[in-house]
C-alpha positions as CSV (number, residue, x, y, z in Angstrom):
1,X,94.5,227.2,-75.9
2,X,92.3,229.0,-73.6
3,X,93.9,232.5,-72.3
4,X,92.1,232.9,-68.8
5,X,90.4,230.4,-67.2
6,X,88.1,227.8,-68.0
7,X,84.7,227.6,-65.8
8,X,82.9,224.7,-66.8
9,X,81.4,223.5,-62.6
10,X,78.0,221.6,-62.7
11,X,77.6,221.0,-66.3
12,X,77.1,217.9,-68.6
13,X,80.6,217.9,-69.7
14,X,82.0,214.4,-69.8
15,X,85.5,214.9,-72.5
16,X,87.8,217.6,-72.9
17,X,90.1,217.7,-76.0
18,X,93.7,216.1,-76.7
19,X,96.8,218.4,-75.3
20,X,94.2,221.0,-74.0
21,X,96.1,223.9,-72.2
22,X,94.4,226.1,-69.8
23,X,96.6,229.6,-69.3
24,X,94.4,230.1,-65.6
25,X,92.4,227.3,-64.0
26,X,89.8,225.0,-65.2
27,X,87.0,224.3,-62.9
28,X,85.4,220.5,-63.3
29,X,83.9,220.3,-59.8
30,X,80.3,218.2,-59.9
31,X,81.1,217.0,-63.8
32,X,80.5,213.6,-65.0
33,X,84.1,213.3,-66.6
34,X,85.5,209.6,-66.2
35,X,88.9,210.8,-67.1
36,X,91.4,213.4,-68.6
37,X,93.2,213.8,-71.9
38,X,96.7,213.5,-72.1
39,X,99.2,216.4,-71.9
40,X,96.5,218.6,-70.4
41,X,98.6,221.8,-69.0
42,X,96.5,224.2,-66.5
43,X,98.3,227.2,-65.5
44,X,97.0,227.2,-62.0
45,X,93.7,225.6,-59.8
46,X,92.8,222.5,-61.4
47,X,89.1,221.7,-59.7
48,X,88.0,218.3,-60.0
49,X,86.0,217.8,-57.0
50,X,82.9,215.5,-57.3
51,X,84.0,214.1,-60.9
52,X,84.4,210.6,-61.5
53,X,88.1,210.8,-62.4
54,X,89.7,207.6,-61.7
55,X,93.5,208.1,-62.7
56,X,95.5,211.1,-63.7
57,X,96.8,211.3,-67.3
58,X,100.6,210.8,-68.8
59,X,101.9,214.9,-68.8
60,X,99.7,216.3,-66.9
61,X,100.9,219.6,-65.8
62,X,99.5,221.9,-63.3
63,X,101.1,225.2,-61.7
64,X,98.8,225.6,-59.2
65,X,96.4,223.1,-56.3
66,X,95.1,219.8,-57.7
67,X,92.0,219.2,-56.0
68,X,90.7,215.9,-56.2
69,X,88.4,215.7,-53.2
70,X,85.6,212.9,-53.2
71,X,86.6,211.3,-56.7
72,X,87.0,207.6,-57.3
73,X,90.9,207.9,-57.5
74,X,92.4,204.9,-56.3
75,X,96.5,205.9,-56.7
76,X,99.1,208.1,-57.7
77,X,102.0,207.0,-60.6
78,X,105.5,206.9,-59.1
79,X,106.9,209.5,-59.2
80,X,104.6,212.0,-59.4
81,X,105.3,216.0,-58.8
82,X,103.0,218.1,-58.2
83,X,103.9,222.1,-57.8
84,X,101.2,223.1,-55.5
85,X,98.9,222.0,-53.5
86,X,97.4,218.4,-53.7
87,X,94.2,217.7,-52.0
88,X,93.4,214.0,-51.8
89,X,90.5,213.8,-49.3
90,X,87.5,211.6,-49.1
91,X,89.3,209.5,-52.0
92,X,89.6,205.9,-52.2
93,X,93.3,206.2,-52.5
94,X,95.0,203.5,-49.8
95,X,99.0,204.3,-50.6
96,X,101.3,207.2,-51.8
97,X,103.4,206.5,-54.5
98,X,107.0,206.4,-54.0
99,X,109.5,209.5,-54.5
100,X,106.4,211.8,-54.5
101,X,107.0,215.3,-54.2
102,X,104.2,218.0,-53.4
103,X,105.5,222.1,-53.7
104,X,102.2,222.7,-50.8
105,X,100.2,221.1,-48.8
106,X,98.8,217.5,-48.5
107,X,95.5,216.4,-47.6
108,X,94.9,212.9,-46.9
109,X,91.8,213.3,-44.6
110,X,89.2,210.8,-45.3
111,X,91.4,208.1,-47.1
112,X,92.8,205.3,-46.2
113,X,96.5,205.4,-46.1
114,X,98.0,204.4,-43.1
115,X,101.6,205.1,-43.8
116,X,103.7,207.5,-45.3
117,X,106.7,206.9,-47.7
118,X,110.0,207.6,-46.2
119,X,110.7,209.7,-49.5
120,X,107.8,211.8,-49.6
121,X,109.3,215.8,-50.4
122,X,106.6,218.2,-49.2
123,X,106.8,221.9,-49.0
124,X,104.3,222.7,-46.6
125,X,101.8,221.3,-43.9
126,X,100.6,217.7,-44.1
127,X,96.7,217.1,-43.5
128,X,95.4,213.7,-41.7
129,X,93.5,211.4,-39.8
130,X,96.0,211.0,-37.0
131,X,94.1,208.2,-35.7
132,X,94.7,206.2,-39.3
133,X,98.4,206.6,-39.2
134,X,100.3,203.4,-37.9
135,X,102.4,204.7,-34.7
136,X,104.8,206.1,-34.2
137,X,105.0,208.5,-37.0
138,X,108.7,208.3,-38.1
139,X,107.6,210.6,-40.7
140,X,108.5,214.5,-41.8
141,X,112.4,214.0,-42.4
142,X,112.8,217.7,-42.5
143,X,110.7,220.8,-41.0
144,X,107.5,220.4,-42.6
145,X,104.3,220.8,-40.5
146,X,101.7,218.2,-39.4
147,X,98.0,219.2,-39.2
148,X,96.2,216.3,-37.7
149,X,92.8,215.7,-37.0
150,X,91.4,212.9,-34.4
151,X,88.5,212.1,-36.9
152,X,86.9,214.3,-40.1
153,X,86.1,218.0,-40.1
């Protein structure tokens, strides 16, 4: 277990242990890590900007944003609940899962997901390409906020 947080931005790291728990955040943005152990708990930011994760692990738990900006992620599990922020942009992801549920904001900027799921729960503003959403957008069912972009920042 590591108390505070874990730094580990620009270097060679490619594996982190089995059932690693981070008490603060851990910081992977630029490392060449492919993917992430199972039951990995972070306490709050979990950075993985720039990696090469492809899929998120069984258990993972994070109290704080998930940034997975400009990874090769290609999808979400059903499911899937995230208690902050989640920060999808500039992924290959095309679709969000079903019944997903995000306690912050959503970015989707710079994907290609053209649709939103009628069950999507999400706590605060919404992030997009406007001009990728199929009209019209049937989509928040309850007072969340839209921040919508004509093309990328």
């Amino acid at each position: 277990m590591v108390r505070g947080h874990l730094d580990l931005r620009g270097s060679g790291i490619d594996l982190l242990p089995d059932r690693l728990v981070v008490a603060g955040s851990l910081l992977l943005t630029g490392c060449p890590i492919g993917h992430l152990p199972d039951m990995l708990s972070v306490g709050e930011v979990l950075d993985l900007k720039d990696t090469l994760i492809t899929a998120l692990p069984p258990g993972l738990a994070v109290g704080g944003p998930l940034f997975l900006e400009n990874t090769p992620l290609r999808e979400l599990a059903a499911h899937s609940h995230f208690e902050d922020s989640l920060d999808l942009e500039s992924t290959p992801i095309a679709a969000l899962p079903s019944e997903l549920k995000v306690n912050g904001y959503l970015n989707i900027r710079g994907t290609t997901i053209d649709h939103l799921p009628p069950d999507l729960q999400l706590a605060g503003p919404l992030l997009l390409d406007a001009h990728r959403i199929r009209s019209p957008l049937a989509w928040p069912p309850c007072d969340a906020a839209i921040v919508a972009t004509g093309g990328r920042r």
